[in-house]
N, C-alpha and C positions, 0 to 999 in steps of 0.2 A: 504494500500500500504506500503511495506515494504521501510524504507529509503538507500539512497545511495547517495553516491558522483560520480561524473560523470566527467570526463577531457577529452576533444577534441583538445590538442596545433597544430591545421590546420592553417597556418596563411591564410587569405583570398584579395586577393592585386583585387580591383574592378574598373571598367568602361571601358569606351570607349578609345582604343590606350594604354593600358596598354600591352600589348603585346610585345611592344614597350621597357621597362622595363626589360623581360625574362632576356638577359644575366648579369644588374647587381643583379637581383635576384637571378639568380644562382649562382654568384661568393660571395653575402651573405652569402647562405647557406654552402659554402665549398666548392661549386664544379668547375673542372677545365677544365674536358673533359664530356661533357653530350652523354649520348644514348638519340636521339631524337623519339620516337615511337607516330607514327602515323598509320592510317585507311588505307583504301580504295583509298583514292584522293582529298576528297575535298578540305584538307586542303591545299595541294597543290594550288588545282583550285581556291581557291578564294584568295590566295596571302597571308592567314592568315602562313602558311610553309615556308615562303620565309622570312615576316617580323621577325619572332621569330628568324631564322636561321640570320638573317643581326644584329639585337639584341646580340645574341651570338658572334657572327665577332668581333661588336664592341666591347666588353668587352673583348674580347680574349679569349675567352670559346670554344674551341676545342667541335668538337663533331661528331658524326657518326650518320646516317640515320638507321631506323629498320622500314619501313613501311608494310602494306599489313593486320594490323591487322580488323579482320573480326567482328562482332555481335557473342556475345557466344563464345570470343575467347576461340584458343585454348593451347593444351602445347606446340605442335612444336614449336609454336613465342617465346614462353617463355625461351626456352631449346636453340634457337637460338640466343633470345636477352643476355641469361646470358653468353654464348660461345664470343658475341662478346664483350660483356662488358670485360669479363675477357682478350679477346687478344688484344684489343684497348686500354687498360688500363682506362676505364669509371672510374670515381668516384662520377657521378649524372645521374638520367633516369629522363627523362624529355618526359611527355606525350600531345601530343597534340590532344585534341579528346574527346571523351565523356567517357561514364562508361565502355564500352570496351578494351580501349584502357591505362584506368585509372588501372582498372585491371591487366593487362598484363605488365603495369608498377611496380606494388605493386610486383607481382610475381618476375619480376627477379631483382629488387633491392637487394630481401629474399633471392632468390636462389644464386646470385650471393656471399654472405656472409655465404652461408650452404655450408659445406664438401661434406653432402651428395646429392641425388635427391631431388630437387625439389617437387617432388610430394610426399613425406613424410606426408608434409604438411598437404597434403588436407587425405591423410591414417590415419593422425594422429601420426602417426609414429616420429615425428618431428615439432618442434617450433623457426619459428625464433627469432634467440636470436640478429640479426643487421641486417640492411639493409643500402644500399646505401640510401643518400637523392632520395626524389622523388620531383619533380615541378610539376604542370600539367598547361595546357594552355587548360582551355575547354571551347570546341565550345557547349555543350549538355546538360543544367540541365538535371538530369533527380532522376536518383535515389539515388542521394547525394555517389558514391562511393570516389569522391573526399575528403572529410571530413571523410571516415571512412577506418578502418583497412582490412573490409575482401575483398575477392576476389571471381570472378566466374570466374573457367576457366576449360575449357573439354579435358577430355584427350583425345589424337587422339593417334593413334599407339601405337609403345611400348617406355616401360620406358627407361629415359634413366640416366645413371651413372656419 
């Protein structure tokens, strides 16, 4: 096996009612208006979307809702979440949800800080060189996207500029 050095700086904030925490963690990291990106609903439905968002309040952490992200998200959300980022004036994306949703997060942090398209990216065409902070609040172990760099996401339709 060939050697190598390896750096993960994920910070990892753990247990029960840590949720509870969200808005001074974001305003640690820099951030003052959060893009909030969520799924489907659940997070809504079980109150876990309300507490993060009352978290936020308290800290004074401004922020806008981007929900509806789907399994295998795709670029619409992405292309939508970076548009709003940019006119809301975001300067943190904060994902609540599992690896989909972590995903779609990572993307328009990227995009949001690239000149060009988005989807560069995944062409190759392009590397982000910054991104907005990201938070996640996940509801999903699953396949560790939280702790790592890359992204899944499908392009649907056409590109956009």
């Amino acid at each position: 096996m060939d050697p190598f050095d390896f750096s993960m700086p994920t910070r990892i904030v753990f247990g029960l009612g840590r949720e509870d925490e969200t808005g001074r963690l974001v305003l640690e990291s820099g951030g003052s208006r959060a893009l909030v990106l969520f799924g489907g609903g659940s997070a809504r439905r079980t109150g876990l979307l309300a507490r993060v968002e009352r978290s936020l309040d308290e800290a004074r952490v401004g922020f806008v809702e981007l929900g509806g992200v789907r399994p295998n998200p795709g670029s619409g959300l992405v292309y939508e979440g970076i548009e709003r980022c940019r006119a809301e004036g975001v300067d943190f994306v904060l994902a609540v949800g599992g690896g989909s949703v972590i995903d779609t997060a990572k993307a328009v942090a990227a995009g949001v800080c690239y000149p060009g398209d988005v989807w560069d990216f995944y062409l190759g065409k392009g590397a982000p060189q910054a991104a907005l902070p990201i938070g996640t609040v996940l509801t999903l172990p699953a396949a560790g996207s939280e702790a790592s760099t890359g992204t899944v996401i499908t392009k649907i339709g056409r590109a956009h500029v």
